[in-house]
N, CA, C and O atoms as a CHARMM CRD file, in Angstrom:
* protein
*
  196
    1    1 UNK  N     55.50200 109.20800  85.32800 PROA 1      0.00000
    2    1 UNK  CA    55.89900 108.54300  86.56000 PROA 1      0.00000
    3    1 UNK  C     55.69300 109.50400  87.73500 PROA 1      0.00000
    4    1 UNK  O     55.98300 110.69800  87.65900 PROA 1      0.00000
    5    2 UNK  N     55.16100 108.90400  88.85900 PROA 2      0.00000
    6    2 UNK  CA    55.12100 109.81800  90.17600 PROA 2      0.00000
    7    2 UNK  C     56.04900 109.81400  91.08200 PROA 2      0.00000
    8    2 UNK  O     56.85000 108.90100  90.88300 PROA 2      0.00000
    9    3 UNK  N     56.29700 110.49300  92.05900 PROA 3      0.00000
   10    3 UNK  CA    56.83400 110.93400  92.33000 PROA 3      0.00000
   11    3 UNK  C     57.08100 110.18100  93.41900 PROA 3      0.00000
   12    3 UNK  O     55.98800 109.92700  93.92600 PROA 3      0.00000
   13    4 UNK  N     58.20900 109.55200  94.22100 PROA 4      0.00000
   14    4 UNK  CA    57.41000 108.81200  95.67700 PROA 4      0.00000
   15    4 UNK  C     58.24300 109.25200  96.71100 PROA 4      0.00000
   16    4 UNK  O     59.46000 109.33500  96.87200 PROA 4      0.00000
   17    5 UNK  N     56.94600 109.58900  97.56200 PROA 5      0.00000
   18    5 UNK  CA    57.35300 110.41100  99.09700 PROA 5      0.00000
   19    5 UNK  C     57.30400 108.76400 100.21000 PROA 5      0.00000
   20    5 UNK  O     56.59100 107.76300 100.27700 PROA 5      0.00000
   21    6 UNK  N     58.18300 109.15700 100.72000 PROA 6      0.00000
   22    6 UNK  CA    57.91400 108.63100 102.25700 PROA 6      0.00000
   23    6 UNK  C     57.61100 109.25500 103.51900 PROA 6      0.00000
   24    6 UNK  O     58.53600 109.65200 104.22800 PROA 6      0.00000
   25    7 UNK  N     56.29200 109.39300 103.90600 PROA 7      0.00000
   26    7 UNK  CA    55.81300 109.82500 105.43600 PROA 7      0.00000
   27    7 UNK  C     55.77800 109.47600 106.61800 PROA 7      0.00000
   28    7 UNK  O     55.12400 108.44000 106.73700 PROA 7      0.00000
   29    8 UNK  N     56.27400 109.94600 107.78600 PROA 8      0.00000
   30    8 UNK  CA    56.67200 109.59300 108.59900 PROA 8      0.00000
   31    8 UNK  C     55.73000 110.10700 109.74500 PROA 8      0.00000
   32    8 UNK  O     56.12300 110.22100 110.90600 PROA 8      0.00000
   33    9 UNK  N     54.76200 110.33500 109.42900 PROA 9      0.00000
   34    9 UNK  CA    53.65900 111.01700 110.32400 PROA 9      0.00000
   35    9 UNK  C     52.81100 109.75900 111.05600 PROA 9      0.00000
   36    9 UNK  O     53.02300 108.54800 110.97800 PROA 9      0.00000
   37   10 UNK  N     52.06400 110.28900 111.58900 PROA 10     0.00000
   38   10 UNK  CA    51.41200 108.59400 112.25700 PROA 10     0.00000
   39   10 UNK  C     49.87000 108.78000 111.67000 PROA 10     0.00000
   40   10 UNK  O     49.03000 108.00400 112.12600 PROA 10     0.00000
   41   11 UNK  N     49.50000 109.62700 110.82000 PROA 11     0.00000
   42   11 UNK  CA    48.12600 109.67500 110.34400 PROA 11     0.00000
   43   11 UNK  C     48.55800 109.34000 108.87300 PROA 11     0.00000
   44   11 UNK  O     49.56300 109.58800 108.20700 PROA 11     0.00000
   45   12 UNK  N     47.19000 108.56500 108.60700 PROA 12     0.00000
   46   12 UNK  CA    47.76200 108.07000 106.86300 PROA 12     0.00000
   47   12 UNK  C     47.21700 109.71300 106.04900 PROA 12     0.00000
   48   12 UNK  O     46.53700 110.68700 106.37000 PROA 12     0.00000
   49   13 UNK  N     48.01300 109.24300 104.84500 PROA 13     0.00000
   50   13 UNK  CA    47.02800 111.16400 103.89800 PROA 13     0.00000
   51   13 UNK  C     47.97800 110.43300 102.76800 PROA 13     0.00000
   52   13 UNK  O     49.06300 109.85900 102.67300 PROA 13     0.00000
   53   14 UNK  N     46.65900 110.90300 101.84600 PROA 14     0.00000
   54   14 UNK  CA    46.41200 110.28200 100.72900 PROA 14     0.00000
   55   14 UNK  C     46.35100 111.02000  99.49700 PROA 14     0.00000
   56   14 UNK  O     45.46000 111.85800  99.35700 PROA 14     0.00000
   57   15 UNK  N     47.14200 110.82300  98.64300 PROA 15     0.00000
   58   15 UNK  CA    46.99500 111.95200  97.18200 PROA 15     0.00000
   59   15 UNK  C     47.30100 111.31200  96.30300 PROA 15     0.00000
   60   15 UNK  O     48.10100 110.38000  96.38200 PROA 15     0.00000
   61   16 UNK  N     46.51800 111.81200  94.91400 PROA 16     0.00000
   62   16 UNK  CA    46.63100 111.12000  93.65400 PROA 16     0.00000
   63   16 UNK  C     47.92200 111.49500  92.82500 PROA 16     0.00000
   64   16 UNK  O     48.01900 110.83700  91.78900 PROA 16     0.00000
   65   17 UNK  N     48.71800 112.21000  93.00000 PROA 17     0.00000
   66   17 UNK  CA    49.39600 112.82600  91.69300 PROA 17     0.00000
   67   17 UNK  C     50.84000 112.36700  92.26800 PROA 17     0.00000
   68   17 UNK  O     51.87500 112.38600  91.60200 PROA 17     0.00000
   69   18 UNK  N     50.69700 111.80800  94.08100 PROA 18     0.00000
   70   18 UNK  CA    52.30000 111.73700  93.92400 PROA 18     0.00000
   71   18 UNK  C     52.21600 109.91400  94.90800 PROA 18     0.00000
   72   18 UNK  O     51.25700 109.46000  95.53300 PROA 18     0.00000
   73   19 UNK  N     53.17300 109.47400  94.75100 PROA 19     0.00000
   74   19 UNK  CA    53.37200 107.60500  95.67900 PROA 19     0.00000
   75   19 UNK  C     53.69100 107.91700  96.67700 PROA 19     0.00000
   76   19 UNK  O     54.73600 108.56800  96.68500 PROA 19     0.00000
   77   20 UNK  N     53.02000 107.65700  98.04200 PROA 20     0.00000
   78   20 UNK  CA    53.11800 107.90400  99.38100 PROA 20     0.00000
   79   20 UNK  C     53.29600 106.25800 100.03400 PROA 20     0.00000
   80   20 UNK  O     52.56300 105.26800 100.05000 PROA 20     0.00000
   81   21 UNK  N     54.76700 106.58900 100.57800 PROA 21     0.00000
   82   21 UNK  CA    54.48300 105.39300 101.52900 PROA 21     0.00000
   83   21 UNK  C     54.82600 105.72800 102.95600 PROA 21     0.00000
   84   21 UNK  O     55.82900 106.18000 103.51000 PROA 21     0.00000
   85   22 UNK  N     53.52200 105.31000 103.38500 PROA 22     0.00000
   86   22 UNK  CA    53.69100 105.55200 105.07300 PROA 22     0.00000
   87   22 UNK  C     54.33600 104.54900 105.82300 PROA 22     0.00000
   88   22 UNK  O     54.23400 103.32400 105.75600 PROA 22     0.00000
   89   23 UNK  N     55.08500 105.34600 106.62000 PROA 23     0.00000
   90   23 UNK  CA    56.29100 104.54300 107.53900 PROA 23     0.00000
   91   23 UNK  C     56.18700 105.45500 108.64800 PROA 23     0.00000
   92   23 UNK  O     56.87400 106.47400 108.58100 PROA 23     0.00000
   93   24 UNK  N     55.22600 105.22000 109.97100 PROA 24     0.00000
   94   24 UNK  CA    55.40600 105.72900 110.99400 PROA 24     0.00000
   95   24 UNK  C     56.86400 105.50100 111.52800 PROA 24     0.00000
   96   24 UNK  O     57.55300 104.51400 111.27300 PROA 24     0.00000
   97   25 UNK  N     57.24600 106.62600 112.35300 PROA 25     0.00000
   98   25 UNK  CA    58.65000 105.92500 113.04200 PROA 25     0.00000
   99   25 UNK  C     58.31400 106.31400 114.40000 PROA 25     0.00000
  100   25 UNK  O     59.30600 106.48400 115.10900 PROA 25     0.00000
  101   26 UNK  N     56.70200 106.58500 115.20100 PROA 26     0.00000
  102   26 UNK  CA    56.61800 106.79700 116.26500 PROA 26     0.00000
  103   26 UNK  C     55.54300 105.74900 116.76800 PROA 26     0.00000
  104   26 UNK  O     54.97500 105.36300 115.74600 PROA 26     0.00000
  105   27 UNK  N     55.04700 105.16400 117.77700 PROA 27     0.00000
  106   27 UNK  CA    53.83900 104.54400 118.15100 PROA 27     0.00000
  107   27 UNK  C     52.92300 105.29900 119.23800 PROA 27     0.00000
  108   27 UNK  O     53.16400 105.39200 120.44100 PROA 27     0.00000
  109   28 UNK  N     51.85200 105.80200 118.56100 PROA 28     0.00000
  110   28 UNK  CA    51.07800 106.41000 120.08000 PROA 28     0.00000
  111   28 UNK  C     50.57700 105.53800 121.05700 PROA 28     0.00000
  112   28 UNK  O     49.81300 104.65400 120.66800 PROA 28     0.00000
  113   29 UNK  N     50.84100 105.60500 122.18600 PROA 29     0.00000
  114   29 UNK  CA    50.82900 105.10900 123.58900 PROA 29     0.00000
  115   29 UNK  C     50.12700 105.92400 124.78000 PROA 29     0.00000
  116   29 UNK  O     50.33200 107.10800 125.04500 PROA 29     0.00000
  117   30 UNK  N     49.36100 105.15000 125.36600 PROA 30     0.00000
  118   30 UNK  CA    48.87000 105.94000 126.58000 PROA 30     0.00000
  119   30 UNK  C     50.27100 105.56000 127.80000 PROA 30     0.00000
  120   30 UNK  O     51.12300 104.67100 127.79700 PROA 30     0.00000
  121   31 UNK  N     49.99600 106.66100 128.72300 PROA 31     0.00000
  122   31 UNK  CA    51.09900 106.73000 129.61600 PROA 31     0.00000
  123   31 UNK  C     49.98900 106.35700 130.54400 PROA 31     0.00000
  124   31 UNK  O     48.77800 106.49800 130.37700 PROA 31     0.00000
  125   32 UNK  N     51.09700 105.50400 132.25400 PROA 32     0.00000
  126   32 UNK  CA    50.11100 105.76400 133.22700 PROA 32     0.00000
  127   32 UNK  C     50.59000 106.76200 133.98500 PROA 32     0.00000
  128   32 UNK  O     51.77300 107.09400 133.92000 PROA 32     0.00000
  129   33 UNK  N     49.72200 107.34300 134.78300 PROA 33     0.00000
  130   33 UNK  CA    49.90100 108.63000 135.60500 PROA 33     0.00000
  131   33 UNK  C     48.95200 108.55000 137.27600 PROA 33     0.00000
  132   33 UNK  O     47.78000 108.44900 137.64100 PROA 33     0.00000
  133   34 UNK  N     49.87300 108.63200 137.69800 PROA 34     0.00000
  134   34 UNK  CA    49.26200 108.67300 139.48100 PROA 34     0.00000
  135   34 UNK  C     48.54800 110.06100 139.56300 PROA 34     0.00000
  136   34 UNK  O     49.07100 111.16700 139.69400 PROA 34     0.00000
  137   35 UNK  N     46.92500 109.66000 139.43000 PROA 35     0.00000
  138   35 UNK  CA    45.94300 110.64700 139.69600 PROA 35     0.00000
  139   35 UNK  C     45.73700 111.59800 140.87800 PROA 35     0.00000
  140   35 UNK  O     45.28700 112.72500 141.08100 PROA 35     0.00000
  141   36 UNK  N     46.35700 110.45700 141.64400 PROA 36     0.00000
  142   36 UNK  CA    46.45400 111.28000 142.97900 PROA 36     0.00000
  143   36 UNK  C     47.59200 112.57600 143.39100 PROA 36     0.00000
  144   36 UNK  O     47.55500 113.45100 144.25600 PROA 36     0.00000
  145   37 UNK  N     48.62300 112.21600 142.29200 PROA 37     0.00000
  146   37 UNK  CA    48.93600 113.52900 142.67600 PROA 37     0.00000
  147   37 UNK  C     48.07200 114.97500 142.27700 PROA 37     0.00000
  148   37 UNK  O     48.29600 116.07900 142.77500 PROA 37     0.00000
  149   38 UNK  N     47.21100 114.71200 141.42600 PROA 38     0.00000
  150   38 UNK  CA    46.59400 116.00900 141.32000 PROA 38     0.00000
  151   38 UNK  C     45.86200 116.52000 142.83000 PROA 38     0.00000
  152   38 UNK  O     45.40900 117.65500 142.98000 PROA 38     0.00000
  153   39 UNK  N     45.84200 115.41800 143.93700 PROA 39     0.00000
  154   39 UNK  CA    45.12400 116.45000 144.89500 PROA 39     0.00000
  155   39 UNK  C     46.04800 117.13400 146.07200 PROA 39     0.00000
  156   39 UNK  O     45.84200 117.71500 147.13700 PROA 39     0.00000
  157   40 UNK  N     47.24400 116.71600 145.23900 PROA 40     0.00000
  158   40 UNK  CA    47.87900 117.33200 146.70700 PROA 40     0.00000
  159   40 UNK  C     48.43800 118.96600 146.43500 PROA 40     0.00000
  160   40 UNK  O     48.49300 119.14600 145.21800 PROA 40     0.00000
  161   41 UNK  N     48.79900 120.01000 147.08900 PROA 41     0.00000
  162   41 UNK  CA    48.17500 120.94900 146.90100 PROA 41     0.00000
  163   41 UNK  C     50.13600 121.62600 146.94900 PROA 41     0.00000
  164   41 UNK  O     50.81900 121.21300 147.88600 PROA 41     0.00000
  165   42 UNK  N     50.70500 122.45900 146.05900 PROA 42     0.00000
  166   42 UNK  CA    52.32400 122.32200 146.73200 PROA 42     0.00000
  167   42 UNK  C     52.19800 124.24400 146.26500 PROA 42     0.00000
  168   42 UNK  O     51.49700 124.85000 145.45500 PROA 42     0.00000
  169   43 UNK  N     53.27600 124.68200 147.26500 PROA 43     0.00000
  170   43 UNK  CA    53.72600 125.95900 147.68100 PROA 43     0.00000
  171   43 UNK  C     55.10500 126.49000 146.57500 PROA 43     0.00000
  172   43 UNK  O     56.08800 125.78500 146.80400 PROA 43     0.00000
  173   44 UNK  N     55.31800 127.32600 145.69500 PROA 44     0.00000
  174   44 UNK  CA    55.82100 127.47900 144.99600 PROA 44     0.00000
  175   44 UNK  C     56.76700 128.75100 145.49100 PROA 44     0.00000
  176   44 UNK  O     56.04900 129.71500 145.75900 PROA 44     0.00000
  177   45 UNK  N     57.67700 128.92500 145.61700 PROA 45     0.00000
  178   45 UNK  CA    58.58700 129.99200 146.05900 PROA 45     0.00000
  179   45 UNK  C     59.67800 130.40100 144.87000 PROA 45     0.00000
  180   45 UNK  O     60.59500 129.65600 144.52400 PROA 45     0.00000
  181   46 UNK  N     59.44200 131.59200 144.35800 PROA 46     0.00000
  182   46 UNK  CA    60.11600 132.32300 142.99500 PROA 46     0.00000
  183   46 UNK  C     61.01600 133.16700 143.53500 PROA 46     0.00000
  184   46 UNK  O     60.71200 133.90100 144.47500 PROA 46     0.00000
  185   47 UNK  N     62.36000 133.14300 142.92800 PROA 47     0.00000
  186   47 UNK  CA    63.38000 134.50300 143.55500 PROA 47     0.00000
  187   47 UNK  C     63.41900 134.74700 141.98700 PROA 47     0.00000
  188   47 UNK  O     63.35300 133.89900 141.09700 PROA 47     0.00000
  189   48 UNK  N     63.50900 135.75500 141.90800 PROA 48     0.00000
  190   48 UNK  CA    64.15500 136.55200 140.03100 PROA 48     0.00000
  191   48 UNK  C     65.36200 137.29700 141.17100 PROA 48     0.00000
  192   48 UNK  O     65.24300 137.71300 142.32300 PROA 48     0.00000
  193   49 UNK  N     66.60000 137.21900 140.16400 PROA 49     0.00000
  194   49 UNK  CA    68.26500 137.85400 140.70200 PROA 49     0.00000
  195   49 UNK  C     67.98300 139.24600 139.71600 PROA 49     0.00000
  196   49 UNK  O     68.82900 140.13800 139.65100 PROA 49     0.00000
């Protein structure tokens, strides 16, 4: 008898010697993102105490 794993990864993977059942628990998604902020240009001011 084999052995049975449950994976939780979002890529399937596959092996003979043990029972894999895939169960993503995440969904990949594109995000949207305002491109335009990449042109605006910002001033960064650092104090170290």
């Amino acid at each position: 008898m084999r052995p049975v794993i449950v994976m939780t990864q979002t890529s399937k993977f596959k092996r003979e010697d043990v029972c894999i059942l895939h169960k993503p628990l995440i969904d990949v998604a594109p995000l949207s993102f305002d491109t335009e902020l990449l042109e605006v240009n910002y001033d960064w001011l650092i104090f170290f105490v």
